[in-house]
Backbone as CSV, one residue per row, in Angstrom:
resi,resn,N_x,N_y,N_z,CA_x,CA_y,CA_z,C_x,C_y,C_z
1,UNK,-19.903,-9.312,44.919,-19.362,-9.927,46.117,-20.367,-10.879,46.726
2,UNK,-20.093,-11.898,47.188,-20.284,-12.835,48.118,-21.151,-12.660,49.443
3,UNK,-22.169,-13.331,50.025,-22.518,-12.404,50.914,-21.913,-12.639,52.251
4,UNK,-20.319,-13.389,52.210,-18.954,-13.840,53.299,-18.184,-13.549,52.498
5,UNK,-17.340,-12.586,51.962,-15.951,-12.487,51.716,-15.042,-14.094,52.176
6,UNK,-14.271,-14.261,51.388,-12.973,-15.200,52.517,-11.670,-14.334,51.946
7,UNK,-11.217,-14.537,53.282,-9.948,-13.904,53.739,-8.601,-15.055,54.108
8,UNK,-8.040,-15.382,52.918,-7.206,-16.482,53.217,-5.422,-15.981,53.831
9,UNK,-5.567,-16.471,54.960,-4.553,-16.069,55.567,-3.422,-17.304,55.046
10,UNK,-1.987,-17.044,54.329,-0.969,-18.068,54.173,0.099,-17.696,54.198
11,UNK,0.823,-18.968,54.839,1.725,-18.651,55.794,2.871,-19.114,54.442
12,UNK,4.139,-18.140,54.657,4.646,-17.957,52.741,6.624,-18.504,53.648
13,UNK,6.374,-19.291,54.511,7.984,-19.397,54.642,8.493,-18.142,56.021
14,UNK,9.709,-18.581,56.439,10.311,-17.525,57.228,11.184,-16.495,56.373
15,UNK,10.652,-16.516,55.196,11.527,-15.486,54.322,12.298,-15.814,52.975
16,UNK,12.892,-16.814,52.826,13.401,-17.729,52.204,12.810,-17.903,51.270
17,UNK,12.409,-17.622,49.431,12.012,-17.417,48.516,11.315,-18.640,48.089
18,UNK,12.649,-19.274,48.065,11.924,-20.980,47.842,10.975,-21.881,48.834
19,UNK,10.898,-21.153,49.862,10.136,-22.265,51.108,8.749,-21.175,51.399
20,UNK,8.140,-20.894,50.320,6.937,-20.947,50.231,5.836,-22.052,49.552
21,UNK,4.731,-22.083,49.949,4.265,-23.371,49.166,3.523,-23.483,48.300
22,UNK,3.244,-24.353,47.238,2.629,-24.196,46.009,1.227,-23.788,45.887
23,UNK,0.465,-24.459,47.286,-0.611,-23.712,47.567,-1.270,-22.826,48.126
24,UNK,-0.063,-21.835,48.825,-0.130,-20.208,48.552,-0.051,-19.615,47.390
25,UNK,1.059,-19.922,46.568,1.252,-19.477,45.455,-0.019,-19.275,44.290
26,UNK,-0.801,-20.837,44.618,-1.985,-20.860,43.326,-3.295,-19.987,43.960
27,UNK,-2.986,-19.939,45.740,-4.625,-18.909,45.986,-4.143,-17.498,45.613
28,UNK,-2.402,-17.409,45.764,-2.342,-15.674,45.527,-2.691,-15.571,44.241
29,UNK,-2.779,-16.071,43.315,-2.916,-16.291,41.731,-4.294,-15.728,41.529
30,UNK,-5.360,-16.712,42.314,-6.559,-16.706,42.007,-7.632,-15.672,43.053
31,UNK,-6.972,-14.774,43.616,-7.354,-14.130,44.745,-7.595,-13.224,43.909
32,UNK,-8.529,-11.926,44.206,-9.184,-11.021,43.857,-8.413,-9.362,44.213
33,UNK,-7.928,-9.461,45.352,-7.208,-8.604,45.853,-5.810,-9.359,46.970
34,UNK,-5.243,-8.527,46.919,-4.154,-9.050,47.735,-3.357,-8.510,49.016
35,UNK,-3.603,-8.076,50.534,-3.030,-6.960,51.348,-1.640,-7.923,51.483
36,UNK,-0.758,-7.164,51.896,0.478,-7.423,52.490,1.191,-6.468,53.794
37,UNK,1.714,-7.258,54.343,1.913,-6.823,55.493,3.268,-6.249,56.040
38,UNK,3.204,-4.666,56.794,4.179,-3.732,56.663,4.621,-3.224,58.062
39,UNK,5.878,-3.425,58.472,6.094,-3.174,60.031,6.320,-1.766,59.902
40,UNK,6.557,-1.632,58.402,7.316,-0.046,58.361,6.668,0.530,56.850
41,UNK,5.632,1.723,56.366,4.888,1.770,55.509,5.405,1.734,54.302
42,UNK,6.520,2.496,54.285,7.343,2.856,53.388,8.902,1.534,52.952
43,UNK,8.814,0.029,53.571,9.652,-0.330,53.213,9.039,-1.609,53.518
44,UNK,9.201,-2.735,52.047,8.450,-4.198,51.922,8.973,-4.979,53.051
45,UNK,7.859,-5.810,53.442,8.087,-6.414,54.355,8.765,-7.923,53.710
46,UNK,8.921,-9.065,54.199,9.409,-10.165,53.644,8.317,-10.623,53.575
47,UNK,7.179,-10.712,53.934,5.987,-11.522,53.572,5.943,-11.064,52.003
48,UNK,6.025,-9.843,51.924,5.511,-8.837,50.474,6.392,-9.491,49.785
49,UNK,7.854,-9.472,49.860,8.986,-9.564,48.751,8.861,-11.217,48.285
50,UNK,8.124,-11.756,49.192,8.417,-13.492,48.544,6.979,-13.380,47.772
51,UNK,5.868,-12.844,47.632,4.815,-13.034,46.698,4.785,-11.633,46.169
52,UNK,5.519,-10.557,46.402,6.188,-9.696,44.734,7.113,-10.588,43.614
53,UNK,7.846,-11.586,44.472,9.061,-12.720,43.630,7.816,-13.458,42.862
54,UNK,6.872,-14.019,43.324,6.109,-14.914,42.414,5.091,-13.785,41.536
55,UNK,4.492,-13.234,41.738,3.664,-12.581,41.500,4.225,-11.083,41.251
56,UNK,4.896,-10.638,40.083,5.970,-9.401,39.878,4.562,-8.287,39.073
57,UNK,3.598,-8.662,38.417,2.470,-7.742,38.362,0.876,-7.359,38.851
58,UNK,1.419,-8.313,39.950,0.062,-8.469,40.461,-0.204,-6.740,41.477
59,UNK,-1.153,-6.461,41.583,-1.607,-5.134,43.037,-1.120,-5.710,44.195
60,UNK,-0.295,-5.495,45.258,-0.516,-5.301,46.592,-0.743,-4.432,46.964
61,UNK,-1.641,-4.531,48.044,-1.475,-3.010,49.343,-1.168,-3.282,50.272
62,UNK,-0.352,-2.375,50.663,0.221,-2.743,51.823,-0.993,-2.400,52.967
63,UNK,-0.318,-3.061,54.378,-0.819,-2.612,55.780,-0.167,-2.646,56.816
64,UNK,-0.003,-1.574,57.125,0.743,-1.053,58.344,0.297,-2.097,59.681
65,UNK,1.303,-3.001,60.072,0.870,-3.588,61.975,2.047,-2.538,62.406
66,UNK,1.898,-1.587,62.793,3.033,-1.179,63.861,3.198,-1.775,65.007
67,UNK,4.563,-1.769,65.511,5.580,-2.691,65.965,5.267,-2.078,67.419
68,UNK,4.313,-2.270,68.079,3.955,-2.122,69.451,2.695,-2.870,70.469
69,UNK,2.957,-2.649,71.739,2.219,-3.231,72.326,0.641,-2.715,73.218
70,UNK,0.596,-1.368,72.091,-0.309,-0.703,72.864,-1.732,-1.629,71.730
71,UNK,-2.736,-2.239,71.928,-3.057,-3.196,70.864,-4.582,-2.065,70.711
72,UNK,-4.953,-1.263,71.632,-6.084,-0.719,71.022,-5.217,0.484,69.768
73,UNK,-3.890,1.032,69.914,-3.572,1.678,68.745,-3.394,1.123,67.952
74,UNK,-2.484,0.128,67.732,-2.521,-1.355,66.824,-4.062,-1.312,65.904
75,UNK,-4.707,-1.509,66.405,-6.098,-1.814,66.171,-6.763,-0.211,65.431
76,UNK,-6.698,0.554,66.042,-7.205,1.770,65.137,-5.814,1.947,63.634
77,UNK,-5.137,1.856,64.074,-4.415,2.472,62.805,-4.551,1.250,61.892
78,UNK,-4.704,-0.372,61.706,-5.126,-1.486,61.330,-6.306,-0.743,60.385
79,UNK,-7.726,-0.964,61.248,-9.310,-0.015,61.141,-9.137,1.138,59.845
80,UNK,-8.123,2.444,60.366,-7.728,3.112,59.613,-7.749,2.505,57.718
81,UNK,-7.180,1.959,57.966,-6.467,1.317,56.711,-7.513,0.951,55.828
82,UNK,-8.132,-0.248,56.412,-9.025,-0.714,55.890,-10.150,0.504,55.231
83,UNK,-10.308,1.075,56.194,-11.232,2.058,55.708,-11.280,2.730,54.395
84,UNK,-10.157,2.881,54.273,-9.602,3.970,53.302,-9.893,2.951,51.795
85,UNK,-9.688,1.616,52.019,-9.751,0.699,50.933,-11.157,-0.021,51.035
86,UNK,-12.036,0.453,51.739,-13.104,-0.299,51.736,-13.994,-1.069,50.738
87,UNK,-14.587,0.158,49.525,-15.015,-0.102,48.331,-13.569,-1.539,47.748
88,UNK,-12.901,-1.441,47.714,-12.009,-2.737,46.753,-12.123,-3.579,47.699
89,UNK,-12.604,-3.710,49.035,-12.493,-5.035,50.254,-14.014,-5.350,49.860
90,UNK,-14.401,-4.920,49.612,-16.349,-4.998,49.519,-16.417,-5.379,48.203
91,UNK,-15.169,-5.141,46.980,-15.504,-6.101,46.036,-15.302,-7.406,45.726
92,UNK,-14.429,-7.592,46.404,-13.713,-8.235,46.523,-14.303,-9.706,47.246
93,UNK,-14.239,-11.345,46.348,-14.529,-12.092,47.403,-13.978,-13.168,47.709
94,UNK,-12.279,-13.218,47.236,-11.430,-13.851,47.957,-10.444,-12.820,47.972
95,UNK,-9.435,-12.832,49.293,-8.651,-11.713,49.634,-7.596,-12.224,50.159
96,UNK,-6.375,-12.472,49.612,-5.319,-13.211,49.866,-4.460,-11.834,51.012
97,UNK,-3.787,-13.093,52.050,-3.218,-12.342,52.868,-1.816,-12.884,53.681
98,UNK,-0.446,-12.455,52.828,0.506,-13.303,53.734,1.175,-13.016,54.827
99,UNK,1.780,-14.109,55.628,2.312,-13.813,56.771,3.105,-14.714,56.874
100,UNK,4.693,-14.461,57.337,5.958,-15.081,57.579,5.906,-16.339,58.189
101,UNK,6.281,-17.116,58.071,6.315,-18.421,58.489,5.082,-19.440,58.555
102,UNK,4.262,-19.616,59.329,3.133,-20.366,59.704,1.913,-19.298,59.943
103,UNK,0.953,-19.691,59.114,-0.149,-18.968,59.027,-1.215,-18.515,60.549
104,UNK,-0.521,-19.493,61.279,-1.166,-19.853,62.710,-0.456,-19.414,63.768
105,UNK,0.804,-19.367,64.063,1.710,-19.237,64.927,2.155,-17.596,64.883
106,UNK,2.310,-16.886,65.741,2.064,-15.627,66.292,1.899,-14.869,65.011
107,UNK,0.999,-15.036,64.268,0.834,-14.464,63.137,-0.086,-12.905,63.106
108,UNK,-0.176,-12.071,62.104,-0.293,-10.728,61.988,-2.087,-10.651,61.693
109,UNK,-2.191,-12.050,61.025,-3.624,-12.731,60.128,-4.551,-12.299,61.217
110,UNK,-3.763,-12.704,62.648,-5.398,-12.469,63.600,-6.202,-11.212,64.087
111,UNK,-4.838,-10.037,63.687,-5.525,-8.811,63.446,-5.864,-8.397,62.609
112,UNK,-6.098,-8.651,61.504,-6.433,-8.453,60.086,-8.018,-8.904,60.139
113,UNK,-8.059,-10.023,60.909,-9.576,-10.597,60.907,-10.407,-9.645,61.746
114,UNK,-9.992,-9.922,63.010,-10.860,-9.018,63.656,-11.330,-7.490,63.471
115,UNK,-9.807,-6.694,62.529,-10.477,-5.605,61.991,-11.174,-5.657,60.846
116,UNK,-10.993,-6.435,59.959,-12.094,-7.067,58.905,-13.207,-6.847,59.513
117,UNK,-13.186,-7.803,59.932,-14.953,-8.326,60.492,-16.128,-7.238,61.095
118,UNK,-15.141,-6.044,61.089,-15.595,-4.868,61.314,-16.407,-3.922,60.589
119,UNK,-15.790,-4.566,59.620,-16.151,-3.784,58.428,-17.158,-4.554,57.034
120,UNK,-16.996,-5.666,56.995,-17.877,-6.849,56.051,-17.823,-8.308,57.243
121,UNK,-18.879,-9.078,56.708,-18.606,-10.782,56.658,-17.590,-11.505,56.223
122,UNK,-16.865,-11.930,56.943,-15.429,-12.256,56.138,-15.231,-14.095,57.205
123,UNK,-15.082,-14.888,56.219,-14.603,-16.363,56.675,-13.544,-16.415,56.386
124,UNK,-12.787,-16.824,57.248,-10.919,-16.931,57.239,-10.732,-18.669,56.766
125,UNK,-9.715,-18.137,55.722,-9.399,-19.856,55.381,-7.514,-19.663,55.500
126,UNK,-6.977,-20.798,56.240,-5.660,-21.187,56.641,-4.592,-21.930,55.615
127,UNK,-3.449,-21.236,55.434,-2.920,-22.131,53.987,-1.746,-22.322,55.421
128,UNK,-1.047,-23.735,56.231,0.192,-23.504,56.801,1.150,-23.316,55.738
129,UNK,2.085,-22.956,56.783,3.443,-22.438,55.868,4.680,-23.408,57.038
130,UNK,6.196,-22.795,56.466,7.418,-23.474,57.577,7.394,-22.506,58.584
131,UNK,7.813,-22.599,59.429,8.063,-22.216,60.869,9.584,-21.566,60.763
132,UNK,9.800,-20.542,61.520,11.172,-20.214,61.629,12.058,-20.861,62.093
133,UNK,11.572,-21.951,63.399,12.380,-22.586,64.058,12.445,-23.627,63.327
134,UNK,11.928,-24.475,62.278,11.923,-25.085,61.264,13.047,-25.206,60.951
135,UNK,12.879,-23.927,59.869,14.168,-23.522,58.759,15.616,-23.167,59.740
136,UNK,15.288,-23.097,61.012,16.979,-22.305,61.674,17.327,-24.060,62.033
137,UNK,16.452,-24.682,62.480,17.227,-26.076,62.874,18.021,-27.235,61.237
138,UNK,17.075,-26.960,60.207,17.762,-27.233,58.990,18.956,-26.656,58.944
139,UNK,19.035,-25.251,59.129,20.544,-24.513,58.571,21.394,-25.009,59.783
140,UNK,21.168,-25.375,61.010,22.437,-25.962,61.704,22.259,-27.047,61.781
141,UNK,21.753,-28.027,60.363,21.593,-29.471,60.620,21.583,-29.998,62.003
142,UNK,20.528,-29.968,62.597,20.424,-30.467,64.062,18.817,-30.545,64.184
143,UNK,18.541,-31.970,64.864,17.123,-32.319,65.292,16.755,-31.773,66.188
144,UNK,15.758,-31.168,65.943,15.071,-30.424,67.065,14.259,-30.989,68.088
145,UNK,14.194,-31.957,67.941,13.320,-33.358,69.263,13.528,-34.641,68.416
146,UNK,12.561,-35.654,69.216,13.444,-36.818,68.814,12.084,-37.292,69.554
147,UNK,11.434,-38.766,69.155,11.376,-39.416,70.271,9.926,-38.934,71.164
148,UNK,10.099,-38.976,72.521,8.866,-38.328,73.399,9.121,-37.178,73.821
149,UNK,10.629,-36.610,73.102,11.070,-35.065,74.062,9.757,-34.072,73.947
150,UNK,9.923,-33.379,74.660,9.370,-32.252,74.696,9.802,-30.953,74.112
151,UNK,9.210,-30.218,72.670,9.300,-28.986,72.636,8.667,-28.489,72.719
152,UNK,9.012,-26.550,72.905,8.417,-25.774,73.697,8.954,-24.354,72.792
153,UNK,7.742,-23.801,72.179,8.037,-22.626,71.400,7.724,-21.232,72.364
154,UNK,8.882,-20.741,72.343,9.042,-19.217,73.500,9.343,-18.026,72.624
155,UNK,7.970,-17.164,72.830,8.108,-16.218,72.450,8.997,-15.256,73.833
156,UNK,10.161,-14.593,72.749,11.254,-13.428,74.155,10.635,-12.346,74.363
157,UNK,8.993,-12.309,74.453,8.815,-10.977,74.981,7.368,-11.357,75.987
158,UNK,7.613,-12.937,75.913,7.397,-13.140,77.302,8.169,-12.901,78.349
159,UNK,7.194,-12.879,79.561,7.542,-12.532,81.192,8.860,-13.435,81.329
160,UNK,9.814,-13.124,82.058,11.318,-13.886,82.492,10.427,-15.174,83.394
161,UNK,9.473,-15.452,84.044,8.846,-15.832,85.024,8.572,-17.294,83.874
162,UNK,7.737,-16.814,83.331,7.285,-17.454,82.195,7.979,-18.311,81.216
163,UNK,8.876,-17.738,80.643,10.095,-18.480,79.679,10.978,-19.311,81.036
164,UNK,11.106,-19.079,81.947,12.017,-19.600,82.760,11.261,-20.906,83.552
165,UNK,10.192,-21.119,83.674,9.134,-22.086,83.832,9.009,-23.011,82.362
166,UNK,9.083,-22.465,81.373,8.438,-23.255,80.047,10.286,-23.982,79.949
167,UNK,11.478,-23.386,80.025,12.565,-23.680,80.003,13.003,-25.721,80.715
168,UNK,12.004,-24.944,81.719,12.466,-26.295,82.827,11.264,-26.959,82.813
169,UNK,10.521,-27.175,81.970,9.655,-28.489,81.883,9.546,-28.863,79.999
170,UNK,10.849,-28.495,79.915,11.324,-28.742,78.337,12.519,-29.352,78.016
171,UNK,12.478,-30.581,76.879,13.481,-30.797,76.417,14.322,-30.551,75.694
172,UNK,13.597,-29.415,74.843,13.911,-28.702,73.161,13.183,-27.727,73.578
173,UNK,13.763,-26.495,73.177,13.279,-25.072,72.816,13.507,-24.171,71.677
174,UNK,12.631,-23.750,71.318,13.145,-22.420,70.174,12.067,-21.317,70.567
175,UNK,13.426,-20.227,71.226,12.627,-19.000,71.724,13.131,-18.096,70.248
176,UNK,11.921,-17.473,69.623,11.613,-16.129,69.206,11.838,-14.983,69.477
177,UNK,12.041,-14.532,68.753,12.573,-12.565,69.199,13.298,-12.704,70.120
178,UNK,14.392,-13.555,70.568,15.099,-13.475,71.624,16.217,-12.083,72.348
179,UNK,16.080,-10.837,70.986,16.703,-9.821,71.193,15.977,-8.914,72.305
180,UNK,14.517,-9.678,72.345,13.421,-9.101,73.316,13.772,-9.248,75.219
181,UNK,14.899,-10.595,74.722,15.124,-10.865,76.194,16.027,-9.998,76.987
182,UNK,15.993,-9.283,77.981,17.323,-7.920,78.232,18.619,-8.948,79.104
183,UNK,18.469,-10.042,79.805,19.336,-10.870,80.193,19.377,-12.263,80.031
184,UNK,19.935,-12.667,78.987,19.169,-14.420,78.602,19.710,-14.996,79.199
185,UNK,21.301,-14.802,79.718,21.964,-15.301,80.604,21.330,-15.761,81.948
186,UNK,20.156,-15.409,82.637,19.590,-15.637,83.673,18.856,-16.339,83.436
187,UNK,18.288,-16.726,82.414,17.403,-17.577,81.909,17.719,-19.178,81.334
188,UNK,18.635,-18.938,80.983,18.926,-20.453,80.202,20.974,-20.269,80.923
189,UNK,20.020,-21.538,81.898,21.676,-22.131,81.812,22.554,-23.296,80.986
190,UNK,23.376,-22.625,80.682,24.367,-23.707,79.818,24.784,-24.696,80.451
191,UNK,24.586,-24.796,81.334,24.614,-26.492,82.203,23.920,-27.183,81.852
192,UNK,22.562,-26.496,81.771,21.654,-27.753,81.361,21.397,-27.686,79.979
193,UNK,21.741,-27.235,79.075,21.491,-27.411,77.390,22.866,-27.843,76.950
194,UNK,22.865,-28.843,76.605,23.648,-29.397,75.803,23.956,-28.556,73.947
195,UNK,22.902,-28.484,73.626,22.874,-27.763,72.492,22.338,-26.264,72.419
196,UNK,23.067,-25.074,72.148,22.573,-23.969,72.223,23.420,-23.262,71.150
197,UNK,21.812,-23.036,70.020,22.218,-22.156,68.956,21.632,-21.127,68.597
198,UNK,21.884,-20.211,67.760,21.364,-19.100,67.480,21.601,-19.270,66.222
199,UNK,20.558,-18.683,65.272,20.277,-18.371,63.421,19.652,-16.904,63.581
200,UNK,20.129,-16.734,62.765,19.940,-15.112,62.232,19.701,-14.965,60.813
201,UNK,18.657,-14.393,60.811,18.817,-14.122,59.032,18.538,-15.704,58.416
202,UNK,18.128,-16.916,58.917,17.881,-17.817,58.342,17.261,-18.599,56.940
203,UNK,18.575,-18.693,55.634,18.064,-18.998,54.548,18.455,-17.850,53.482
204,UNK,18.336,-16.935,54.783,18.548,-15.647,53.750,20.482,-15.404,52.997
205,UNK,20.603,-15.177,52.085,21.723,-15.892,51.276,22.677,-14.644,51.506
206,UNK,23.910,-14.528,51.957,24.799,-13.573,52.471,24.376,-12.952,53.567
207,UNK,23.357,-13.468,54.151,23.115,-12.769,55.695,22.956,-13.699,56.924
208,UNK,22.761,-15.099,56.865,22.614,-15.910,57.255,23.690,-15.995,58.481
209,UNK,23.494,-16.291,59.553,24.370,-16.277,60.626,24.097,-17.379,61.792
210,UNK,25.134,-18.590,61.780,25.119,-19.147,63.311,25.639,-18.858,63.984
211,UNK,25.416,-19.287,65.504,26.257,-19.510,66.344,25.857,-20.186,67.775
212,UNK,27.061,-21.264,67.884,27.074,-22.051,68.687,27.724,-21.930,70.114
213,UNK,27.364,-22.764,70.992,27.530,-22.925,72.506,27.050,-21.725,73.108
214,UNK,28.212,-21.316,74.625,27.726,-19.841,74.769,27.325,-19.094,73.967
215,UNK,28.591,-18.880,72.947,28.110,-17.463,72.305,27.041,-17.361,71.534
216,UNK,26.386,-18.288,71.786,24.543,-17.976,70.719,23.675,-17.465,71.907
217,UNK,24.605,-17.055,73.420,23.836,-16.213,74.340,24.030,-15.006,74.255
218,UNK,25.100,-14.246,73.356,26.003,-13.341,73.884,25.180,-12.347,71.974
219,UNK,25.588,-10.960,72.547,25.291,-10.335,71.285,24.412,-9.869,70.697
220,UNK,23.004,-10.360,71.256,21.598,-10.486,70.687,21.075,-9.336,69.841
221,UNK,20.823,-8.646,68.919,20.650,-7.342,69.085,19.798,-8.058,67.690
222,UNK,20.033,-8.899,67.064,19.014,-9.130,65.541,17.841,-9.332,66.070
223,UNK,16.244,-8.871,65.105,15.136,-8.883,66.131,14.871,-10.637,64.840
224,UNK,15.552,-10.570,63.695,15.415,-11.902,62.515,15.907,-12.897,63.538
225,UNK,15.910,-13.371,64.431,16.820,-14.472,65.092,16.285,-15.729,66.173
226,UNK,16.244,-16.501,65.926,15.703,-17.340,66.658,16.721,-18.796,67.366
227,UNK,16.662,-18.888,68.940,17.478,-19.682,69.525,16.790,-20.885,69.507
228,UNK,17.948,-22.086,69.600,17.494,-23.516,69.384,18.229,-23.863,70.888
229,UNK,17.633,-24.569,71.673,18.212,-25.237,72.822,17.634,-26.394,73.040
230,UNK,18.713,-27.779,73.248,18.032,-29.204,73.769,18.579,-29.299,75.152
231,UNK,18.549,-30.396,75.621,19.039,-30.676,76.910,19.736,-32.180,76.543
């Protein structure tokens, strides 16, 4: 080993098999070890299943991010993990690592580093990937800005205070996890968006779901789903 590990974080698509990019594909190739990332231990995540599709004999291990906001448990059960695999992280001196959509954008990569770094010298290298709101504005053929508009990416498990401020000094939006929001109706009025859609399952082939005007307010319960709104 190296006396810096690198830890290449790449961003492999919002799920969608084909909209990963060629140069994820050639570092997962040439990577030494490979973690993948698991909301649930026992069942592949979509980061895993699009570089199990390219890569059908390669090792993954998985790693548990559980799906909460307590971040010092986050962080020990992360720690945990690593531990247990230490000797193969310590041989290791490139370490491929994917994550859904954009390698940068609320990605899983930035806890992976910091519990790394815990444990060895590790330099993070960035492969981008597509964006979810990307791929959902392709599937309802519709431009997502134009021009000098303004967009504005909202995560729904921001404060109502917050999304409702970023709302009104925006021309284009695509809020995230919007199943996070408990009343969206208070939040986004349909007066002022001209365009308001919802994708679900985006790309993904028999699951794929729009829907337009109101009713892309109404229903929310997919946590896969991301809203598109212009003005």
């Amino acid at each position: 080993m190296t006396s810096s590990a690198q830890l290449i974080i790449a961003g492999v698509g919002p799920g969608s098999i084909g909209l990963i990019t060629l140069e994820a594909i050639r570092e997962a190739l040439c990577s030494d070890m490979i973690l993948v990332p698991r909301s649930k231990i026992h069942e592949q995540g979509l980061a895993e299943k699009v570089i199990a599709h390219y890569l059908p004999s390669r090792k993954l291990t998985p790693i548990l991010f559980p799906m909460t906001r307590d971040s010092n448990r986050r962080d020990e059960i992360i720690a945990s993990q690593l531990e247990s695999i230490r000797s193969e992280i310590e041989s290791s001196e490139e370490i491929f690592f994917p994550v859904l959509g954009d390698s940068v954008l609320y990605s899983t990569g930035a806890y992976l580093i910091e519990a790394m770094r815990k444990i060895i010298p590790v330099d993070a290298r960035f492969i981008p990937g597509i964006s979810a709101h990307s791929l959902a504005a392709s599937c309802a053929k519709r431009f997502i800005a134009l021009s000098d508009e303004i967009l504005t990416i909202i995560p729904g498990t921001a404060s109502p205070e917050k999304i409702s401020s970023a709302l009104e000094h925006s021309d284009s939006a695509a809020i995230y996890k919007p199943s996070a929001i408990r009343d969206i109706k208070t939040l986004v009025d349909p007066e002022k968006f001209r365009v308001m859609i919802r994708v679900e399952f985006a790309g993904i082939e028999g699951k794929e779901k729009i829907c337009e005007g109101e009713s892309a307010l109404e229903g929310i319960n997919e946590y896969m789903s991301v809203i598109l709104l212009k003005k």
